[in-house]
Backbone as JSON Lines, residues from 0, in Angstrom:
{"i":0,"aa":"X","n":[-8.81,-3.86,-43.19],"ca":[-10.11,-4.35,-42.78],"c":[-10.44,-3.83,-41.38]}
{"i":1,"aa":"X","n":[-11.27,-3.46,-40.78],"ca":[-11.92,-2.91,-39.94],"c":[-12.82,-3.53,-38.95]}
{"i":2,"aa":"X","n":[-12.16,-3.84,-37.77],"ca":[-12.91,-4.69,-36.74],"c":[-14.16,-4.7,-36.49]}
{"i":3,"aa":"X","n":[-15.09,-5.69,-36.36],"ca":[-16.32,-5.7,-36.09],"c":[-17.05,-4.92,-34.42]}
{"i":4,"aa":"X","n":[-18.04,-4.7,-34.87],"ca":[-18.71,-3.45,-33.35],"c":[-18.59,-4.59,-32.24]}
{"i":5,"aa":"X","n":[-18.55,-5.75,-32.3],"ca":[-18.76,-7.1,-31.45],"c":[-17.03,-6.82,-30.91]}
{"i":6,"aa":"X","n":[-16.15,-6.94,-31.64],"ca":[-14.99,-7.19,-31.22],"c":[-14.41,-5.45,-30.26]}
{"i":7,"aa":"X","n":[-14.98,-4.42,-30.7],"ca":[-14.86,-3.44,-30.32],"c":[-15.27,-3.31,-28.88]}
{"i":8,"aa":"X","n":[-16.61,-3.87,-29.23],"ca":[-17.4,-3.49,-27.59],"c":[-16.64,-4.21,-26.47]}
{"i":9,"aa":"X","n":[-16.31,-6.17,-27.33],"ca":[-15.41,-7.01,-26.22],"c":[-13.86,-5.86,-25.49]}
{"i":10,"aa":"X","n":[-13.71,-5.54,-26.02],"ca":[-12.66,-4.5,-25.76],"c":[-12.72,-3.64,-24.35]}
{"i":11,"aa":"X","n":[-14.3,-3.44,-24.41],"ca":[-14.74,-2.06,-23.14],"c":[-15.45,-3.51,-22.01]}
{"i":12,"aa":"X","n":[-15.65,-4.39,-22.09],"ca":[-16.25,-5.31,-20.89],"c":[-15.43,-5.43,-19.68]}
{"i":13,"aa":"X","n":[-15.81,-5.31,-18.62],"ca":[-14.91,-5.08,-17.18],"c":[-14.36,-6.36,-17.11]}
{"i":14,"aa":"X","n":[-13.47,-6.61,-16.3],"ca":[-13.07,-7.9,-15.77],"c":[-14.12,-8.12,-14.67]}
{"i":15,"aa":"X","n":[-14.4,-9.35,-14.88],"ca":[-15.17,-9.89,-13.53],"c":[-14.44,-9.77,-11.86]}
{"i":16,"aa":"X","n":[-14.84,-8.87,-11.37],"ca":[-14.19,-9.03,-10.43],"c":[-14.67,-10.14,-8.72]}
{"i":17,"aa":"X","n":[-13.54,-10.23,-8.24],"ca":[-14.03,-11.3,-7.09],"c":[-14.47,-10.56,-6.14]}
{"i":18,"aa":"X","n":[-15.58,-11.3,-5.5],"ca":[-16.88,-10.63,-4.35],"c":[-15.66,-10.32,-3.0]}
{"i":19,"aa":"X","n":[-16.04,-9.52,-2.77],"ca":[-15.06,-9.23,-1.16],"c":[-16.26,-9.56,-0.05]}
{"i":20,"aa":"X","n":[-15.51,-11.0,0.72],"ca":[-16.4,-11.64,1.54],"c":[-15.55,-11.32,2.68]}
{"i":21,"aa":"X","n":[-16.03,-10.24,3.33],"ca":[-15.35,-10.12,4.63],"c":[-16.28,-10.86,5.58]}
{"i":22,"aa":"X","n":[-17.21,-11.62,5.26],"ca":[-18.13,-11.81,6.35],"c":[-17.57,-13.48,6.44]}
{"i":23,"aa":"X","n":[-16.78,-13.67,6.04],"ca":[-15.69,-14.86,6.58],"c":[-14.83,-14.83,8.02]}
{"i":24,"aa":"X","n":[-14.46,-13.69,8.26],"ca":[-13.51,-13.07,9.16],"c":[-14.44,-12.99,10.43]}
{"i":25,"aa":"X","n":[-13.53,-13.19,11.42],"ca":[-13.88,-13.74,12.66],"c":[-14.41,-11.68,12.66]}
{"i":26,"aa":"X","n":[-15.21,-11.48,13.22],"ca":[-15.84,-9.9,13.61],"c":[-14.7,-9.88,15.34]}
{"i":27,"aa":"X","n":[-14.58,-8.06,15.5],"ca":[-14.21,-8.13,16.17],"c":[-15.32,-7.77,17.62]}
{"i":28,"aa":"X","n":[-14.48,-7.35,18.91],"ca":[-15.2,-7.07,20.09],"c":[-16.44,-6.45,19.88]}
{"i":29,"aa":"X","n":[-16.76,-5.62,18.86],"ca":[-18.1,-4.46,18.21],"c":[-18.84,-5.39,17.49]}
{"i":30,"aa":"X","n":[-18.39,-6.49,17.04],"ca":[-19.27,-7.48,16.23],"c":[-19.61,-7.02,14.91]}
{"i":31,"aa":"X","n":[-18.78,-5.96,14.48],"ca":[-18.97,-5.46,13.37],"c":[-17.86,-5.16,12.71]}
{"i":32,"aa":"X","n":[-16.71,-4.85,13.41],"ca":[-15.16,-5.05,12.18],"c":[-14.95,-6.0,12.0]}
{"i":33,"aa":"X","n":[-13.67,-6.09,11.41],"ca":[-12.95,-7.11,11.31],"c":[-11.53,-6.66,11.65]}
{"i":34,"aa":"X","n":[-11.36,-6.72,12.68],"ca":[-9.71,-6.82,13.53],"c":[-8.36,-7.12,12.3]}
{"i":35,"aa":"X","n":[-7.35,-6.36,11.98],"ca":[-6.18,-6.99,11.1],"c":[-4.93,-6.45,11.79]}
{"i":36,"aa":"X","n":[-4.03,-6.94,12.16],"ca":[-3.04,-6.71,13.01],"c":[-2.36,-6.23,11.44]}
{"i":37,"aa":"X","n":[-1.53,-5.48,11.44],"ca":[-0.59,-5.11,10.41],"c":[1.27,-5.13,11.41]}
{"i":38,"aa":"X","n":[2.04,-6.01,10.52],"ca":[3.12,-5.72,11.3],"c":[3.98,-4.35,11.54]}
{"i":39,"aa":"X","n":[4.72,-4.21,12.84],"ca":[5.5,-2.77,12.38],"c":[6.3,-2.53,12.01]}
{"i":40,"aa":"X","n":[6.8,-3.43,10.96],"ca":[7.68,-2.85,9.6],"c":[7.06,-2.36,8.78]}
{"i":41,"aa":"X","n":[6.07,-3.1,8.25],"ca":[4.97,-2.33,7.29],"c":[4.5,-0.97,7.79]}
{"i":42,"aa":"X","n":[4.04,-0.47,9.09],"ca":[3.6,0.48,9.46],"c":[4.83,1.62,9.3]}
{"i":43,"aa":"X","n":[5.91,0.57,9.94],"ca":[7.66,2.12,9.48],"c":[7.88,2.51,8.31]}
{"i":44,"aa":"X","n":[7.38,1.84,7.4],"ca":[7.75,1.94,5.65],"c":[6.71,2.71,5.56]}
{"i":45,"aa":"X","n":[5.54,2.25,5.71],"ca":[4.36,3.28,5.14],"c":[4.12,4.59,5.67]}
{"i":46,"aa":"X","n":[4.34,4.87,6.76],"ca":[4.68,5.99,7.17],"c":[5.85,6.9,7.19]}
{"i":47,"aa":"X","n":[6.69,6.15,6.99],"ca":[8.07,7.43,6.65],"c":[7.98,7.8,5.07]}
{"i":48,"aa":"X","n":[7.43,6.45,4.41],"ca":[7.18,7.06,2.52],"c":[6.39,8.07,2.77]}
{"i":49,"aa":"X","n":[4.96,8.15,3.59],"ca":[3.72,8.93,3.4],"c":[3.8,10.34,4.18]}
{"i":50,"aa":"X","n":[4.82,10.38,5.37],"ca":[5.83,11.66,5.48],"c":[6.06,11.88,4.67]}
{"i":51,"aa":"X","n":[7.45,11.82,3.96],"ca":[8.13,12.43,2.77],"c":[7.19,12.82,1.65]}
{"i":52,"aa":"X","n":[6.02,12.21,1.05],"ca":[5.35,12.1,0.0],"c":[4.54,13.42,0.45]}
{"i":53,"aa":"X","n":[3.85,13.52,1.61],"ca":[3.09,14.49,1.68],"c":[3.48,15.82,1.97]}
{"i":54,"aa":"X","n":[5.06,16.1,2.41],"ca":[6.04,17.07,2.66],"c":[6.39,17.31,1.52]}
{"i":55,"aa":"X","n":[6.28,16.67,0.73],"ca":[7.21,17.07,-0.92],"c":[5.95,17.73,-1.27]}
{"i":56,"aa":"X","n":[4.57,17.6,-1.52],"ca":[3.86,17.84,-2.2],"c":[3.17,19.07,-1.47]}
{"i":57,"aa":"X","n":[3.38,19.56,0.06],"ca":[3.54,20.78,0.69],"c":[4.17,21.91,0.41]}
{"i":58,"aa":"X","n":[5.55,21.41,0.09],"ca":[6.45,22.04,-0.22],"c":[6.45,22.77,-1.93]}
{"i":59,"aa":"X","n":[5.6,22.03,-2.65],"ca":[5.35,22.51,-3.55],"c":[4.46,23.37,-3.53]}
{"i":60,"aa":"X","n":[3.47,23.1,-2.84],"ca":[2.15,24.01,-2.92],"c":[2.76,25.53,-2.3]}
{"i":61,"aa":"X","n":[3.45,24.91,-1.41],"ca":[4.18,26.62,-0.64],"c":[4.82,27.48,-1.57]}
{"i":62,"aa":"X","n":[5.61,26.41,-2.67],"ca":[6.37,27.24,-3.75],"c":[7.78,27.61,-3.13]}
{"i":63,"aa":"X","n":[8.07,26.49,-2.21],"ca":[9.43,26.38,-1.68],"c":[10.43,25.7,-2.44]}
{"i":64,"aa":"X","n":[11.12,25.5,-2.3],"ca":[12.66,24.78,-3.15],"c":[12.06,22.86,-2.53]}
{"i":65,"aa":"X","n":[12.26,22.53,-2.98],"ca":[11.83,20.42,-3.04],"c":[13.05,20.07,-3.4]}
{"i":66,"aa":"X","n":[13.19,19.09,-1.95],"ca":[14.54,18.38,-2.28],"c":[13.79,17.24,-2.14]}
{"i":67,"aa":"X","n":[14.28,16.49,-3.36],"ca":[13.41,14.98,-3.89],"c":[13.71,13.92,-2.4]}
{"i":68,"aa":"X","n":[13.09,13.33,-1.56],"ca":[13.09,12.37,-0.53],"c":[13.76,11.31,-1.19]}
{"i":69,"aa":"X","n":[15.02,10.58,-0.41],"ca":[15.25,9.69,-0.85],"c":[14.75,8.4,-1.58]}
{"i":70,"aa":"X","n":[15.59,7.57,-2.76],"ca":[15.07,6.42,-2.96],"c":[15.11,5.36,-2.13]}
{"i":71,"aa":"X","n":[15.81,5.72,-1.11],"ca":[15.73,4.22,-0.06],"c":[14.39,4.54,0.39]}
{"i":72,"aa":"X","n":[13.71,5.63,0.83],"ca":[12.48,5.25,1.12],"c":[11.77,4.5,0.44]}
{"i":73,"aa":"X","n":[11.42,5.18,-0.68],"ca":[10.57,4.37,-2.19],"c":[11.32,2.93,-1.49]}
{"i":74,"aa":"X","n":[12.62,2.53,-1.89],"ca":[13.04,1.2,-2.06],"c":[12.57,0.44,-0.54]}
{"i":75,"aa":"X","n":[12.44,0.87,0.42],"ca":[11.93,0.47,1.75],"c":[10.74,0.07,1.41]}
{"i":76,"aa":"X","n":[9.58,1.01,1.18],"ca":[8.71,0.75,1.03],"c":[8.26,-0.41,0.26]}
{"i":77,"aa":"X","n":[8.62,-0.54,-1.03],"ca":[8.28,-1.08,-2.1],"c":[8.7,-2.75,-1.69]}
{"i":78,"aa":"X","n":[10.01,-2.83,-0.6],"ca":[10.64,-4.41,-0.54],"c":[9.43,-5.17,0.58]}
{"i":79,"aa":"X","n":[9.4,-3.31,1.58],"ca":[8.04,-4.07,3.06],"c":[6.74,-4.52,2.06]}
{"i":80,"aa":"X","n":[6.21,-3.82,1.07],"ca":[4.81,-4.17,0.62],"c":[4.97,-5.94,-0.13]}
{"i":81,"aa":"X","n":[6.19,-5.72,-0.81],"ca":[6.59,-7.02,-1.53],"c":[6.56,-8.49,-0.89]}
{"i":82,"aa":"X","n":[7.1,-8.53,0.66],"ca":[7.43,-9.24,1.49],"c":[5.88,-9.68,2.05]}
{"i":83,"aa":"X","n":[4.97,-8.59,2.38],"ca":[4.15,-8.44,3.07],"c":[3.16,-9.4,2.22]}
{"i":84,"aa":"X","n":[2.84,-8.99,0.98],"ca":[2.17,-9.32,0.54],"c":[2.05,-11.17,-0.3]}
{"i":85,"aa":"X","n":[3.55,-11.21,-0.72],"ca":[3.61,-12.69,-0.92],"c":[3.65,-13.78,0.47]}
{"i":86,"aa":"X","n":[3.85,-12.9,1.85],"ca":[3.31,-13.77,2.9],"c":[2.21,-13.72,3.14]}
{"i":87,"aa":"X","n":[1.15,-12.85,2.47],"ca":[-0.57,-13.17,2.55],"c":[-0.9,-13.86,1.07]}
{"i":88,"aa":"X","n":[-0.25,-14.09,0.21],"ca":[-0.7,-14.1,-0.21],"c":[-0.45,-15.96,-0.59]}
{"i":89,"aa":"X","n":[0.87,-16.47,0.19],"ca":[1.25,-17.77,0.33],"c":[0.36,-18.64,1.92]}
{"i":90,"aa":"X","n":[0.05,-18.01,2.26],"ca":[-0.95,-18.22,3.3],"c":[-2.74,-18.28,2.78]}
{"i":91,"aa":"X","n":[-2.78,-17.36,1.81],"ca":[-4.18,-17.58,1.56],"c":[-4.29,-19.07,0.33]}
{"i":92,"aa":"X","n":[-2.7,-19.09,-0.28],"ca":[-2.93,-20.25,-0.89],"c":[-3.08,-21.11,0.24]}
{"i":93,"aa":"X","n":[-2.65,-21.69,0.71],"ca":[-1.81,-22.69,1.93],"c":[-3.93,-22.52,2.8]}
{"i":94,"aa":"X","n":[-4.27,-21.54,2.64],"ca":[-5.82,-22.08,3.71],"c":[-7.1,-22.15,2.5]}
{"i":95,"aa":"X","n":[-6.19,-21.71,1.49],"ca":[-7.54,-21.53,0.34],"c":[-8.18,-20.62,0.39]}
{"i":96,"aa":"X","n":[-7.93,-19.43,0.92],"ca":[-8.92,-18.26,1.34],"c":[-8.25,-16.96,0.44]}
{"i":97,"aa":"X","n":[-8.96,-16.56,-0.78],"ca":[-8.1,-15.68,-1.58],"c":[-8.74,-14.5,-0.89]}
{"i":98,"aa":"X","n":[-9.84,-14.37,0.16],"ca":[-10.44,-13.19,0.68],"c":[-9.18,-12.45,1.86]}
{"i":99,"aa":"X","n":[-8.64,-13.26,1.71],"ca":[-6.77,-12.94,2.76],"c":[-6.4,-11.78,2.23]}
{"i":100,"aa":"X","n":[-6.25,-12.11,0.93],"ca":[-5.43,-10.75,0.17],"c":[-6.57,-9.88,-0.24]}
{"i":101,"aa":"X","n":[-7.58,-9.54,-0.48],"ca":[-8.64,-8.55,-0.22],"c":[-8.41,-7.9,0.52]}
{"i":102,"aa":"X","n":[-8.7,-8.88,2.08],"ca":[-8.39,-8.19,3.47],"c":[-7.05,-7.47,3.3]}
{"i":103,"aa":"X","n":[-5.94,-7.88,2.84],"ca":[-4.64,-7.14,3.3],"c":[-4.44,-5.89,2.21]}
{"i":104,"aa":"X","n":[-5.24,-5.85,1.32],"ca":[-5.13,-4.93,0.66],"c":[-6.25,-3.94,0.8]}
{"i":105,"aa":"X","n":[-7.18,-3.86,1.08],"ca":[-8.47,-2.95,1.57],"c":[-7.73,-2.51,3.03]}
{"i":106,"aa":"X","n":[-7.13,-2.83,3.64],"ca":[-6.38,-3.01,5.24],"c":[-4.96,-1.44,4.83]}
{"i":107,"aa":"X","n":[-4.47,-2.28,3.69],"ca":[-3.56,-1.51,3.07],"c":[-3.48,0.23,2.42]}
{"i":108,"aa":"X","n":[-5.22,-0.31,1.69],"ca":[-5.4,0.91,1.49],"c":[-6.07,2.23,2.06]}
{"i":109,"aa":"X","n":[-6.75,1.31,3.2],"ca":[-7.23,2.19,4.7],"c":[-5.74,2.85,5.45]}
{"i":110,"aa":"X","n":[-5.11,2.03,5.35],"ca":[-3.41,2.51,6.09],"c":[-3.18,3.83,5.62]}
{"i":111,"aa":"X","n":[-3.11,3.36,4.18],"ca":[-2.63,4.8,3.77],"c":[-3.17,6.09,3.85]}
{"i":112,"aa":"X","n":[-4.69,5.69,3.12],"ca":[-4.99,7.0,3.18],"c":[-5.64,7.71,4.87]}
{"i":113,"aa":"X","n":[-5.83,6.95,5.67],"ca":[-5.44,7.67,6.72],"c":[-4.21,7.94,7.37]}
{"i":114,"aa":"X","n":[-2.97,7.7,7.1],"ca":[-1.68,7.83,7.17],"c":[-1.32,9.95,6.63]}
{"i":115,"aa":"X","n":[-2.23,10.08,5.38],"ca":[-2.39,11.04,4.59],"c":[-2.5,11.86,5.47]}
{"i":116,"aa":"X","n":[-4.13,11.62,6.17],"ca":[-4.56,12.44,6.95],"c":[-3.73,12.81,8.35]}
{"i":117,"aa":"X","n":[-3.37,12.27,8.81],"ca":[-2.72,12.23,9.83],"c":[-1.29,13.02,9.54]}
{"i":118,"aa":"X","n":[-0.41,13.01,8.42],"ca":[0.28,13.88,8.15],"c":[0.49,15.23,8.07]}
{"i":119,"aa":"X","n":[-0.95,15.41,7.23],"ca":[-1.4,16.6,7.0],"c":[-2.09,17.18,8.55]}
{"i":120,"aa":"X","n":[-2.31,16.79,9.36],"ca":[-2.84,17.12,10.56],"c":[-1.28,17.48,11.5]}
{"i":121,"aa":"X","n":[-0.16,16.42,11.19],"ca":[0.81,16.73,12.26],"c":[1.35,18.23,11.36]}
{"i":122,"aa":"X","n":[1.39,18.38,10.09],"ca":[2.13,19.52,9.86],"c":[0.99,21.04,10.17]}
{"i":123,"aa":"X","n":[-0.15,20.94,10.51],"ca":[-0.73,22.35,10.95],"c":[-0.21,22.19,11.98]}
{"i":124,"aa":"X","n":[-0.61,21.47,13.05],"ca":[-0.14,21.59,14.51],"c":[1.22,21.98,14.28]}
{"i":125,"aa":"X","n":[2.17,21.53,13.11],"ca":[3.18,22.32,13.63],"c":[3.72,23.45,13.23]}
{"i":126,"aa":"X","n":[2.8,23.6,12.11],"ca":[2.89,25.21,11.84],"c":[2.46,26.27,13.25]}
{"i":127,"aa":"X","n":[1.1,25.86,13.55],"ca":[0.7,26.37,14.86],"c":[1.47,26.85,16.03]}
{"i":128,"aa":"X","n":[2.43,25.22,16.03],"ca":[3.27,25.39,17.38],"c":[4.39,26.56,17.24]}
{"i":129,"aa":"X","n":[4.91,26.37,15.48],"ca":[6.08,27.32,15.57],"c":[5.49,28.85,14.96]}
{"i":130,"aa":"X","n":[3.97,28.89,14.78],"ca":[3.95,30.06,14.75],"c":[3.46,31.15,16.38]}
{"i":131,"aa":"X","n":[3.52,30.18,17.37],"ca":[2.55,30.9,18.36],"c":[4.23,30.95,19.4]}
{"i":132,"aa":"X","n":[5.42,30.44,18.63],"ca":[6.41,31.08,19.5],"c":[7.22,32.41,19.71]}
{"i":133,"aa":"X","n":[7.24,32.68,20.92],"ca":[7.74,34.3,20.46],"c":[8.81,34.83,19.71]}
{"i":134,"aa":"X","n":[9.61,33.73,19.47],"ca":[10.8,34.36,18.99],"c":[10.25,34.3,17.28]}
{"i":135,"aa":"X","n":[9.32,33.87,17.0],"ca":[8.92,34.04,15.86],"c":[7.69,35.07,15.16]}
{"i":136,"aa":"X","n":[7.44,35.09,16.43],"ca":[6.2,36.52,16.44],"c":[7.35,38.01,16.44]}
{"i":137,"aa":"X","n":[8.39,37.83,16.96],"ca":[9.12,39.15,16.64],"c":[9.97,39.19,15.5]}
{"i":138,"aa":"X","n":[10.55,38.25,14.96],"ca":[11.15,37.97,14.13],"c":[10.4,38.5,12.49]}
{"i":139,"aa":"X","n":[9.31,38.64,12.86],"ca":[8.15,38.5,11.42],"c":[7.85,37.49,10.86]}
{"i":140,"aa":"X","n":[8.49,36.05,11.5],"ca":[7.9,34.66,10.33],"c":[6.95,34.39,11.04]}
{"i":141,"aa":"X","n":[6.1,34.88,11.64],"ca":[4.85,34.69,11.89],"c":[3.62,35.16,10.92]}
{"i":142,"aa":"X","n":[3.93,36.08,10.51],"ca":[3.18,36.25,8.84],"c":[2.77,35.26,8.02]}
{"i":143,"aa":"X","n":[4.19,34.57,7.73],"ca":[4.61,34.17,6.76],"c":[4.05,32.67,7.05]}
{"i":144,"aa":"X","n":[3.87,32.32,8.92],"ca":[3.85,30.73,8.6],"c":[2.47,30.8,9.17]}
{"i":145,"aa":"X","n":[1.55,32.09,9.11],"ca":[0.2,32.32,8.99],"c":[-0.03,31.63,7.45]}
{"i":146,"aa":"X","n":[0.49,32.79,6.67],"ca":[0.1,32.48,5.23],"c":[0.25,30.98,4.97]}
{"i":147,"aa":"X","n":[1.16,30.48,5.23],"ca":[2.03,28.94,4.76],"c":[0.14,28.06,5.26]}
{"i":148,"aa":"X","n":[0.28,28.35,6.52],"ca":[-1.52,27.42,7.79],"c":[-2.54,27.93,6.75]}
{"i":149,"aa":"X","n":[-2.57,29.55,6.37],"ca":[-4.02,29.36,5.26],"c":[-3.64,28.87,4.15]}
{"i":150,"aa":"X","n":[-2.75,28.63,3.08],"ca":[-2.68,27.63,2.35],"c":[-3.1,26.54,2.46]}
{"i":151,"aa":"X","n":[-2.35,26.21,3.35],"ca":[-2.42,24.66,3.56],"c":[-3.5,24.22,4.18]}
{"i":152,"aa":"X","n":[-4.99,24.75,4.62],"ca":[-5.6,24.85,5.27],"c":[-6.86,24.96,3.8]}
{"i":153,"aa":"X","n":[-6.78,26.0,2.99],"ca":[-7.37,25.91,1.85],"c":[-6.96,24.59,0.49]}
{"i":154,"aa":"X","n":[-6.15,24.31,0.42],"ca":[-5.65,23.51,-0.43],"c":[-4.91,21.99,0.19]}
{"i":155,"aa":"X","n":[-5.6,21.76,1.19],"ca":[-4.75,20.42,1.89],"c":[-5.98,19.04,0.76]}
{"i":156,"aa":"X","n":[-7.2,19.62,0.24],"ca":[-7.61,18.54,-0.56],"c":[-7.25,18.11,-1.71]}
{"i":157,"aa":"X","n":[-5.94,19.24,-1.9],"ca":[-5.24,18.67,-3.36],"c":[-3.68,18.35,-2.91]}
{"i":158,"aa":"X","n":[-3.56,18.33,-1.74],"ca":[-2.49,17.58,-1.65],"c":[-2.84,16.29,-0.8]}
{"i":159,"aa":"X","n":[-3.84,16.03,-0.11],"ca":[-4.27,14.37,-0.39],"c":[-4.71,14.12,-1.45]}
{"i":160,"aa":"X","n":[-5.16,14.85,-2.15],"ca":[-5.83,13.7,-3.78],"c":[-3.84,13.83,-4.37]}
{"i":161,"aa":"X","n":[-3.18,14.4,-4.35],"ca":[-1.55,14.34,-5.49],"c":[-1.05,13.28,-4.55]}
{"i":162,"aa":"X","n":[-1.1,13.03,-3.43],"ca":[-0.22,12.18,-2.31],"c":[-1.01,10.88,-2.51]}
{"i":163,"aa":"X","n":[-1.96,10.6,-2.25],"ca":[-3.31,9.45,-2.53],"c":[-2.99,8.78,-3.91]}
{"i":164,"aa":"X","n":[-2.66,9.48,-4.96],"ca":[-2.86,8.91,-5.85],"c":[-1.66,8.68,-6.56]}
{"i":165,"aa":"X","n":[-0.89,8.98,-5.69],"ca":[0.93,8.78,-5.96],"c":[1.15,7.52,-5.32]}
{"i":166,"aa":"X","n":[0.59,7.64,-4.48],"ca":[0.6,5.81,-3.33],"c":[-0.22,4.84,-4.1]}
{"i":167,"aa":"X","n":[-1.27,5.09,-4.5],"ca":[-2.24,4.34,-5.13],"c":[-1.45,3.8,-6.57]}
{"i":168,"aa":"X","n":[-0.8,4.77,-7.54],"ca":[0.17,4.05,-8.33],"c":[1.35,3.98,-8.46]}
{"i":169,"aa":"X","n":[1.7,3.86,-6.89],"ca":[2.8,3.19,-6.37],"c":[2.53,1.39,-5.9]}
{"i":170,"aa":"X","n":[1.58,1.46,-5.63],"ca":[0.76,0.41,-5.54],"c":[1.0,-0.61,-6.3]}
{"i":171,"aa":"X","n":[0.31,-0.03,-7.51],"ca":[-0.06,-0.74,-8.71],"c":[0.79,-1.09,-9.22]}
{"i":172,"aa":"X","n":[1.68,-0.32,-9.35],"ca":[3.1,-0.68,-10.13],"c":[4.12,-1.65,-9.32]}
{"i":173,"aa":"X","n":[3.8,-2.05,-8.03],"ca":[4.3,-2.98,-7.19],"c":[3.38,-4.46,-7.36]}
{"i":174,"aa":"X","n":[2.33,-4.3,-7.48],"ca":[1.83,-4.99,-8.15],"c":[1.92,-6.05,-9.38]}
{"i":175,"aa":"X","n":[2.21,-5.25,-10.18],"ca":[2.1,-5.57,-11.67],"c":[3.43,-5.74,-11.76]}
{"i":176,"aa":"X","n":[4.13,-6.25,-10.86],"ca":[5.8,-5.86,-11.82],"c":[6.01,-7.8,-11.21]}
């Protein structure tokens, strides 16, 4: 027997999702953010994963040899987001404010993906630095870590969208578990 077009369509209907009321939150000095302190464990986890993540996915694009970044990172990461988040998220029970965990997760996902950027910015500068040294201008890997800067310079928007969306369902799957 063959489901009705009614039961089909119920199938494709979105979940209702909850309004993001940041206009709860005290604004900051500009009268227009909203200020979120993030602790710096969370900031050490998210940034040494989002190193490694965006170096692995460099390293590919270069067509270099990838040595897989440890799982203690992943496992770092994954215990700071875990921790982090059932203390916003036992606090927003505890004030009644489920716009807590909105905030820490819109907060979260601003972290990262400028974390991205910022990666990808420290590795030109340091292509730069080690290509403008002399012992590498005579050597000939100055060519080579020319070529490496126009790569990476042409193609750095597909290694934030592979890095972005490796975090993003890294996320999810921290999430849902």
């Amino acid at each position: 027997m063959r489901p009705s077009t009614e039961t089909v369509l119920d199938g494709f209907d979105r979940p209702k999702l909850a309004r993001l009321r940041l206009d709860r939150f005290q604004r900051s000095a500009d009268n227009y953010h909203v200020d979120v302190v993030l602790a710096p464990a969370l900031l050490k986890a998210t940034s040494t994963y989002v190193k490694a993540l965006v170096r692995e996915h460099v390293m590919r694009l270069w067509r270099q040899p990838v040595s897989s970044f440890s799982d203690s990172i992943v496992q770092a990461f994954q215990r700071v987001i875990v921790e982090h988040h059932n203390a916003v998220v036992k606090r927003a029970r505890s004030d009644n404010r489920l716009e807590r965990v909105q905030l820490f997760e819109l907060a979260l996902l601003k972290l990262l993906l400028q974390q991205v950027d910022v990666e990808l910015s420290i590795l030109r500068t340091e292509l730069e630095d080690a290509r403008s040294t002399p012992a590498r201008r005579l050597s000939g890997q100055s060519l080579q870590l020319h070529q490496q800067a126009v790569v990476l310079a042409r193609q750095s928007w597909h290694v934030r969208y592979a890095a972005t969306r490796q975090l993003i369902r890294e996320l999810m799957r921290i999430e849902h578990v």
